[in-house]
Structure formats: C-alpha cells, structure tokens
Rosetta silent file (secondary structure, phi, psi, omega in degrees, C-alpha in Angstrom):
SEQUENCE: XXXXXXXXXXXXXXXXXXXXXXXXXXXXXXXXXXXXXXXXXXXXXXXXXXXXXXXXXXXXXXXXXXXXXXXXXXXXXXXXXXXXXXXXXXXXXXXXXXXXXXXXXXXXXXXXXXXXXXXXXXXXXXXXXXXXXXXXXXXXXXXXXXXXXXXXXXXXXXXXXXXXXXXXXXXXXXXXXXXXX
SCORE:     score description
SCORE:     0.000 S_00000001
   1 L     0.000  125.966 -162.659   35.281  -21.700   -1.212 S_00000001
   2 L   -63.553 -162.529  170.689   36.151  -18.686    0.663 S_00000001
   3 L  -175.022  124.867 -172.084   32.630  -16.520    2.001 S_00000001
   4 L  -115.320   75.676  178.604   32.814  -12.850    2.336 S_00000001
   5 L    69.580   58.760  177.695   30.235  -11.806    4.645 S_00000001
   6 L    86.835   -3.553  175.789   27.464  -14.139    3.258 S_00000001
   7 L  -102.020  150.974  176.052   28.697  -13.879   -0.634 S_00000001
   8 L  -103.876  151.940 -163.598   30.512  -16.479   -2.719 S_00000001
   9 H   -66.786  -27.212 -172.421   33.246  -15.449   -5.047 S_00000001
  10 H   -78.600  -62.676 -175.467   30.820  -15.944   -8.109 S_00000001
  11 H   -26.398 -101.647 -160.144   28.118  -13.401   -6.080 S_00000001
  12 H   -20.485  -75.659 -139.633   30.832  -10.805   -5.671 S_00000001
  13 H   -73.036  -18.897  169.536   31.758  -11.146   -9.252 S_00000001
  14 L   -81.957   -9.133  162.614   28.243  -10.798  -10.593 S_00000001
  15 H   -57.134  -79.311  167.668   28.041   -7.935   -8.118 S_00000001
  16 H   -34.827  -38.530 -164.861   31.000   -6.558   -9.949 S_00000001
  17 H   -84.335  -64.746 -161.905   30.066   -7.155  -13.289 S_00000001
  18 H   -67.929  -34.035  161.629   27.363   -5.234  -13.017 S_00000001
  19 H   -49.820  -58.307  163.689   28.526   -2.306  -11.202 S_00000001
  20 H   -25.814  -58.381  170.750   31.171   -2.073  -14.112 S_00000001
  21 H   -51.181  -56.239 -147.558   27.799   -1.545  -16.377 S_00000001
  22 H   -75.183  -63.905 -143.346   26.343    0.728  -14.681 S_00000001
  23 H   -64.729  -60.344  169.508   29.153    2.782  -13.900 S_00000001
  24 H   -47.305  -27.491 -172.892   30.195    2.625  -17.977 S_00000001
  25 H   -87.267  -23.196 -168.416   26.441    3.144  -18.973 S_00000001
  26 H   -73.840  -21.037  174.802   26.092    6.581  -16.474 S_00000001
  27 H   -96.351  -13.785  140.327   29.646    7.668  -18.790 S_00000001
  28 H   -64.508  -14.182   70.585   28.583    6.933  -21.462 S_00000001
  29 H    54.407 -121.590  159.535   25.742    8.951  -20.864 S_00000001
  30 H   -29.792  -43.649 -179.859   27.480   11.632  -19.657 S_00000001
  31 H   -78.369  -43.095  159.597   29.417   11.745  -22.703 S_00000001
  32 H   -56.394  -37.715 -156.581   26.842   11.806  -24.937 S_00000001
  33 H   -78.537  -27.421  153.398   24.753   14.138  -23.293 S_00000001
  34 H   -39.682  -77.632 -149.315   27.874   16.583  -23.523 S_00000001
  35 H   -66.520  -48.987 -167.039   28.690   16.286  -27.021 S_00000001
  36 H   -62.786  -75.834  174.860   24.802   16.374  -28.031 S_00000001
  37 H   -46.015  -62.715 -157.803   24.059   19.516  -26.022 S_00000001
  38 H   -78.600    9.782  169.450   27.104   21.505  -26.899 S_00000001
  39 H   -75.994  -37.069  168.570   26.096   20.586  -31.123 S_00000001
  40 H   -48.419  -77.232  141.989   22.758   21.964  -29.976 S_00000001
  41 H    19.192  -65.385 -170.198   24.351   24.730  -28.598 S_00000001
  42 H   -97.397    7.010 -153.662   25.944   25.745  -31.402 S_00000001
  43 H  -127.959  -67.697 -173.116   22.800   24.981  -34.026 S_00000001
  44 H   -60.092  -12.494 -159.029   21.041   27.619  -31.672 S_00000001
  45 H   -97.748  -41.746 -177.173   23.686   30.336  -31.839 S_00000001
  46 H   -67.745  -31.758 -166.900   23.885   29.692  -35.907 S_00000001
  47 H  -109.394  -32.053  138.857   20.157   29.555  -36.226 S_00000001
  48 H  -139.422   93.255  176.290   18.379   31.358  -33.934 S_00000001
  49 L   -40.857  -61.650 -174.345   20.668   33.486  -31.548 S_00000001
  50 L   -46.862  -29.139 -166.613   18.094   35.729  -30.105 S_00000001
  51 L  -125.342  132.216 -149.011   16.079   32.788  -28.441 S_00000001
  52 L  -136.702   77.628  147.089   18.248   29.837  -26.420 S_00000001
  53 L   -48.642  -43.914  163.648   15.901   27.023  -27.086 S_00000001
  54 H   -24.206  -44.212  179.459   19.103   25.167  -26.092 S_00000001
  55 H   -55.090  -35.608 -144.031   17.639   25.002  -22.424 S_00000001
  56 H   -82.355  -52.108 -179.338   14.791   22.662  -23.206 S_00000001
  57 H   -51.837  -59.391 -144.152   16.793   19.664  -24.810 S_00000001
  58 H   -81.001  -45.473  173.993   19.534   20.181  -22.090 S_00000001
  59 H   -68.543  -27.185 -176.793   17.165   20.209  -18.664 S_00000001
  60 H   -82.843  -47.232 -168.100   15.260   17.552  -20.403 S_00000001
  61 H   -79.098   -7.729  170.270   18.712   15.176  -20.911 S_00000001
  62 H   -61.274  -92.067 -178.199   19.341   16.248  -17.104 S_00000001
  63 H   -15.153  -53.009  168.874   16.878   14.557  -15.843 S_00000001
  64 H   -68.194   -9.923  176.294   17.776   11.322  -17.829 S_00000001
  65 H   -96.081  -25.130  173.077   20.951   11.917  -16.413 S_00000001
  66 H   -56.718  -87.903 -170.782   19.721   12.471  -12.785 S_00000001
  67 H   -47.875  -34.033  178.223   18.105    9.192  -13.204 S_00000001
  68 H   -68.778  -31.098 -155.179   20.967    7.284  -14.816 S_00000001
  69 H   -92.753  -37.667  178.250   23.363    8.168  -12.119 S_00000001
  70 H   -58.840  -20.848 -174.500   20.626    7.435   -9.195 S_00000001
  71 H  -103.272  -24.887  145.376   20.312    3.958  -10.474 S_00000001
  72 H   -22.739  -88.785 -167.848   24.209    3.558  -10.176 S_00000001
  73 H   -74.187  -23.958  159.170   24.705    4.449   -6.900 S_00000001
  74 H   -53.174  -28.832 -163.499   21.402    2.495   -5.649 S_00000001
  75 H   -91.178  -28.506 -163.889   22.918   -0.530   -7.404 S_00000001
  76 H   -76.874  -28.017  178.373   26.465    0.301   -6.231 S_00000001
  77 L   -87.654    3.922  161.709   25.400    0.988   -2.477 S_00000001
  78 L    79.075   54.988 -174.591   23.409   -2.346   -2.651 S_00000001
  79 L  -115.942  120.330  151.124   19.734   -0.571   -1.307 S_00000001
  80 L  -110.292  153.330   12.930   16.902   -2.920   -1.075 S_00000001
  81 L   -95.731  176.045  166.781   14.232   -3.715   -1.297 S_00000001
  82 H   -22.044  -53.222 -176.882   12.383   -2.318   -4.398 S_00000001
  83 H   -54.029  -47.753 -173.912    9.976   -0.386   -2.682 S_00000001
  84 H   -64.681  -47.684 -165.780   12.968    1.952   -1.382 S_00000001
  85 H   -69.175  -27.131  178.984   14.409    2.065   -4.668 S_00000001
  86 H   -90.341  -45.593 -166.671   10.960    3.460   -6.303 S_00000001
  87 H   -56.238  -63.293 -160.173   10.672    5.679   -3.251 S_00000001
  88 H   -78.110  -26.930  170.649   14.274    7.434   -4.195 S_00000001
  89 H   -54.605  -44.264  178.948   14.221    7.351   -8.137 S_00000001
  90 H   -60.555  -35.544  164.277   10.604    9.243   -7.672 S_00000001
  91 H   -37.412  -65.026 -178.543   12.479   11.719   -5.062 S_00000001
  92 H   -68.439   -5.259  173.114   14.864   12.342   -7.996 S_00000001
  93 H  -122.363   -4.066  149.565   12.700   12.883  -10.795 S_00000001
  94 H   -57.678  -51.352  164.235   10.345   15.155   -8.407 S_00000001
  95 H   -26.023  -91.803 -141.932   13.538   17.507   -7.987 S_00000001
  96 H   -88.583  -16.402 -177.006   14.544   17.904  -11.378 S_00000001
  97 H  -101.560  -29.393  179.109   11.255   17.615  -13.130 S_00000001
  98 H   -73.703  -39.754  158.851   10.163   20.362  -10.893 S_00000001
  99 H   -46.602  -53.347  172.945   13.295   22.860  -11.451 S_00000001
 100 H   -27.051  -75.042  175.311   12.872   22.203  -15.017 S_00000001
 101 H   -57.702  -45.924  170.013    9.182   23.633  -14.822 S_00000001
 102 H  -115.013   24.892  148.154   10.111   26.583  -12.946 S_00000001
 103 H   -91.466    7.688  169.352   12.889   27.585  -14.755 S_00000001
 104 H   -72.720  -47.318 -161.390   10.642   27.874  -17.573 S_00000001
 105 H   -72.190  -43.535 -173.075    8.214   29.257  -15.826 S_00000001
 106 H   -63.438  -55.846  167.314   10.772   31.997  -14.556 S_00000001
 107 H   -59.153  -18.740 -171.488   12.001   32.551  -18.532 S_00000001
 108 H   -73.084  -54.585  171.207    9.043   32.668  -19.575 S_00000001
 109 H   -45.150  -50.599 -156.970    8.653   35.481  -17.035 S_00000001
 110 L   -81.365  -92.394 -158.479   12.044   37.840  -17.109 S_00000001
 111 L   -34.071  -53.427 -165.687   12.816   36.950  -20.720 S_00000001
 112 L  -136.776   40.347  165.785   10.351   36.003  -23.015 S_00000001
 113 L   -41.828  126.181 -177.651    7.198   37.327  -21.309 S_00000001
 114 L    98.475  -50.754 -168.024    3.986   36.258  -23.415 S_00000001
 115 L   -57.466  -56.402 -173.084    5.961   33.694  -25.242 S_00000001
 116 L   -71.925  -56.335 -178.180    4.657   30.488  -23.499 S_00000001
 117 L  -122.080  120.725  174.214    1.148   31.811  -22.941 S_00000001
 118 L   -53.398  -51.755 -172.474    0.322   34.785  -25.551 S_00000001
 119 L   -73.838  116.539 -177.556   -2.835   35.644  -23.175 S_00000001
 120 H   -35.076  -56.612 -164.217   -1.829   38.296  -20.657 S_00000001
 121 H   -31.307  -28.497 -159.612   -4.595   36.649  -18.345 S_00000001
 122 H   -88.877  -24.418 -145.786   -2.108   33.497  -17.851 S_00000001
 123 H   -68.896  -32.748 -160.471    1.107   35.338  -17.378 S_00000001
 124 L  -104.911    6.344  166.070    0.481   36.104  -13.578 S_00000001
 125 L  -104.887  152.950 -142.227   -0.390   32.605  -12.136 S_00000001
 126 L   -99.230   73.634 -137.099    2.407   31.161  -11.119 S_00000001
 127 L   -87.913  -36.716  173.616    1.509   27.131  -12.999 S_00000001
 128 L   -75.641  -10.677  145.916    4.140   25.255  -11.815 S_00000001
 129 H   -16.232  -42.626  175.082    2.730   25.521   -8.597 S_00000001
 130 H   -63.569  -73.487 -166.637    0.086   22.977   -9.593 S_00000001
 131 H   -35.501  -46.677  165.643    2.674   20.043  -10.516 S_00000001
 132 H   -74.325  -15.718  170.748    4.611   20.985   -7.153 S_00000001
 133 H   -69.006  -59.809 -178.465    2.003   20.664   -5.327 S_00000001
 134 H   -77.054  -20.995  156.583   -0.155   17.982   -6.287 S_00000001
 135 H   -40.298  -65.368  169.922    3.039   15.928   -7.525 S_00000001
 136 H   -51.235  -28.760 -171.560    4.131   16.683   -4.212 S_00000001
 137 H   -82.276  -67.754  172.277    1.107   15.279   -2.477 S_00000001
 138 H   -59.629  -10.657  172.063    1.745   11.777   -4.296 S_00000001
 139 H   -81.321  -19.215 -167.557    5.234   11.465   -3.640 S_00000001
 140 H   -92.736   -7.984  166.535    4.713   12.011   -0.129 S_00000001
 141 H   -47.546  -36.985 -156.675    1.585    9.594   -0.219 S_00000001
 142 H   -62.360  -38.474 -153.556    4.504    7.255   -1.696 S_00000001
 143 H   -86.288  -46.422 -131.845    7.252    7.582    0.854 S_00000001
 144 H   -67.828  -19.108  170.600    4.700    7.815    3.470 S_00000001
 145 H   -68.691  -18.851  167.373    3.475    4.137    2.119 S_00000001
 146 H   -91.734  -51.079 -172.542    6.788    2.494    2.284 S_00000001
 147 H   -56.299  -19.798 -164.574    7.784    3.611    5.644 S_00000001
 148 H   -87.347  -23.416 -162.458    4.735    2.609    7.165 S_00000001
 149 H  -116.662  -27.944  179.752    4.241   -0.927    4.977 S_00000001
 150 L  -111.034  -17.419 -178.212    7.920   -2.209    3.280 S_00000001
 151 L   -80.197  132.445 -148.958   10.236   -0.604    5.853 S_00000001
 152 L   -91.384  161.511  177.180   11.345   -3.600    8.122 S_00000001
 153 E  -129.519  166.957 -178.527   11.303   -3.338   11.761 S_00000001
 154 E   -90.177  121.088  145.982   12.825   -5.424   14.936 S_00000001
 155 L   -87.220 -155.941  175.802    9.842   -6.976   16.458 S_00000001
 156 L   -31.380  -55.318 -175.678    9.046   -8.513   19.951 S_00000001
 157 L  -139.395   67.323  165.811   11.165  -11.238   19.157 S_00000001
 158 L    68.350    5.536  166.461   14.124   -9.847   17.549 S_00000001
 159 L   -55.562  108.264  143.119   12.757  -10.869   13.814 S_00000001
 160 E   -88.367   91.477 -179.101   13.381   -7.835   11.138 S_00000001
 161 E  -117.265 -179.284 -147.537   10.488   -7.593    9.063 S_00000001
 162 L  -140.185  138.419  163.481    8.328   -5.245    6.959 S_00000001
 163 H   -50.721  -41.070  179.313    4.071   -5.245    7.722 S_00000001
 164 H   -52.550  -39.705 -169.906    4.204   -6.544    4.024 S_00000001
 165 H   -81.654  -47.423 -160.892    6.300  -10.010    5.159 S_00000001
 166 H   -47.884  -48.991 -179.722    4.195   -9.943    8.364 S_00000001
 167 H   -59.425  -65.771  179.703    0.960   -9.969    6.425 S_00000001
 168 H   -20.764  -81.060  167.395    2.795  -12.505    4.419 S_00000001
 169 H   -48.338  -35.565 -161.522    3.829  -14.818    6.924 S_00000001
 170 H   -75.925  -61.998  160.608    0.075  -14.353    8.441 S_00000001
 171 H   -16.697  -86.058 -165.788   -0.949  -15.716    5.249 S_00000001
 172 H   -55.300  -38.230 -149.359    0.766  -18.515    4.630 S_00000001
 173 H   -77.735  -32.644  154.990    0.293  -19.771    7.828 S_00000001
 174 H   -22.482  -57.984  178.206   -3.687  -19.525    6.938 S_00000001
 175 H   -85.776  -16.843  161.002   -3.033  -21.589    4.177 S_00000001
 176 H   -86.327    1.808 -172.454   -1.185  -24.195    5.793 S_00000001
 177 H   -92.069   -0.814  164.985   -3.933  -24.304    8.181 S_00000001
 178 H   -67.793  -46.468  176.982   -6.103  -25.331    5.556 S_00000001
 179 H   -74.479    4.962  172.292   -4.522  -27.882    4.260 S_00000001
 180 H   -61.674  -40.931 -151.191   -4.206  -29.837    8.038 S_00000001
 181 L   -69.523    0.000    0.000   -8.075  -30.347    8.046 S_00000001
C-alpha cells in the first residue's frame, strides 16, 4: 500500500470525500442564499418600496455564508487543532457581525433617522460601539489564549508541543508515578 506523506489511500479518500461536501454544501448555500434574497428583493419592491428591509435578511444570510465558506477552506487547508479553528471562525463572525451592526447603525442614521430608536436622546450615541468593543475584548482574550496555551512550540529538545500537551504529559507522568508505589 502506497503512503503519501504519512496518509493511506483510504485517508486521502476520506479526506476527499469530505472536501467534496463541503465544497457542494458552501454551493449549495450560495445558491440558495441567491435565489432567496433576490425573491426578497422583489417582495420588498412590490410591498413596501419606500423602505429596503431587504438588507436585514441578506447581511444576516452573509454571515451564514461567511461561516459556511470559512469552514471549507479550514477543512480543505487541513488547520488543526480545534482551538485554531474556534480562534478563526470567531475572527469571522466578529467581522461580519460587526459590519452588519454598523451598517444599520449608519441607515438608521442617513436614511431612516428615528426609525430604530424613536427617542431623539438615542440617535447620537454611536451603539455599535459597545458590541465592537467589548466583543472585541473577548475575541482578543480568545486568540490571546490559544497562542499562549494550544499553539505548539519546539522545545529544548526538539519536541513540538502546546503548554496544554506539556501540562498533559506532566500529568500523566504523575499518575504513573502513583501507580509504582
């Protein structure tokens, strides 16, 4: 049986297989979120023209689309471990959840000042500011928690590991030293 840089022909093909999915579920997807948006589209222009509600569904299926495509190419460029994978899907739905929120907050402004919040009083603080901020504060708690604890390192003697297997390994050996006595 041939070996292609540590994989067997069945690995690759379950490799493959899955890749296939992915790739078919982000176009299918894609496809829907087309067809669905422009019927919306065309349900706002028949029903209420003056007001293009049409944004909210459509920025909202972004996102899900953002995310569908991010778990493609994570699966397709093979990035492990876990941690990293939760690092960059949270990247991506910080982005996109945050645009979202202040292109509202911007329509809300030019266009349809009043509309969101009726009370003048609210109109002039700028609110998605909270979400980027403090949003912002846990994702960077997040990344800053993988690099320092899941991202592997060379040590002294040439071993690549993560503090997490290190701890690990500390561990076990703890527990075999129990069972000697």
């Amino acid at each position: 049986m041939e070996n292609y840089d540590g994989f067997s022909e069945e690995n690759l093909r379950e490799i493959a297989k899955k890749k296939v999915v992915y790739r078919f579920a982000v176009r299918l997807h894609v496809s829907i979120f087309l067809i669905v948006n422009v019927l919306l589209f065309f349900i706002n222009m028949l029903t209420t023209p003056y007001y293009y509600w049409i944004i909210y569904p459509f920025f909202g299926w972004l996102i899900g689309i953002a995310e569908h495509i991010t778990a493609y190419i994570i699966y397709a460029k093979g990035i492990y471990p876990n941690a990293k994978r939760g690092v960059i899907f949270h990247i991506v739905a910080y982005i996109f959840v945050n645009l979202l929120l202040n292109f509202i907050f911007y329509l809300n402004e030019v266009y349809y000042p009043g509309f969101l919040f009726p009370l003048e009083v609210f109109n002039p603080y700028p609110w998605p500011a909270f979400p980027l901020v403090f949003w912002g504060a846990g994702l960077l708690i997040h990344i800053a928690v993988y690099l320092i604890f899941f991202r592997s390192k060379v040590d002294k003697e040439g071993i690549k590991q993560s503090k997490r297997e290190k701890a690990i390994e500390r561990e076990i050996k703890k527990m075999k030293s129990k069972f000697k006595k």
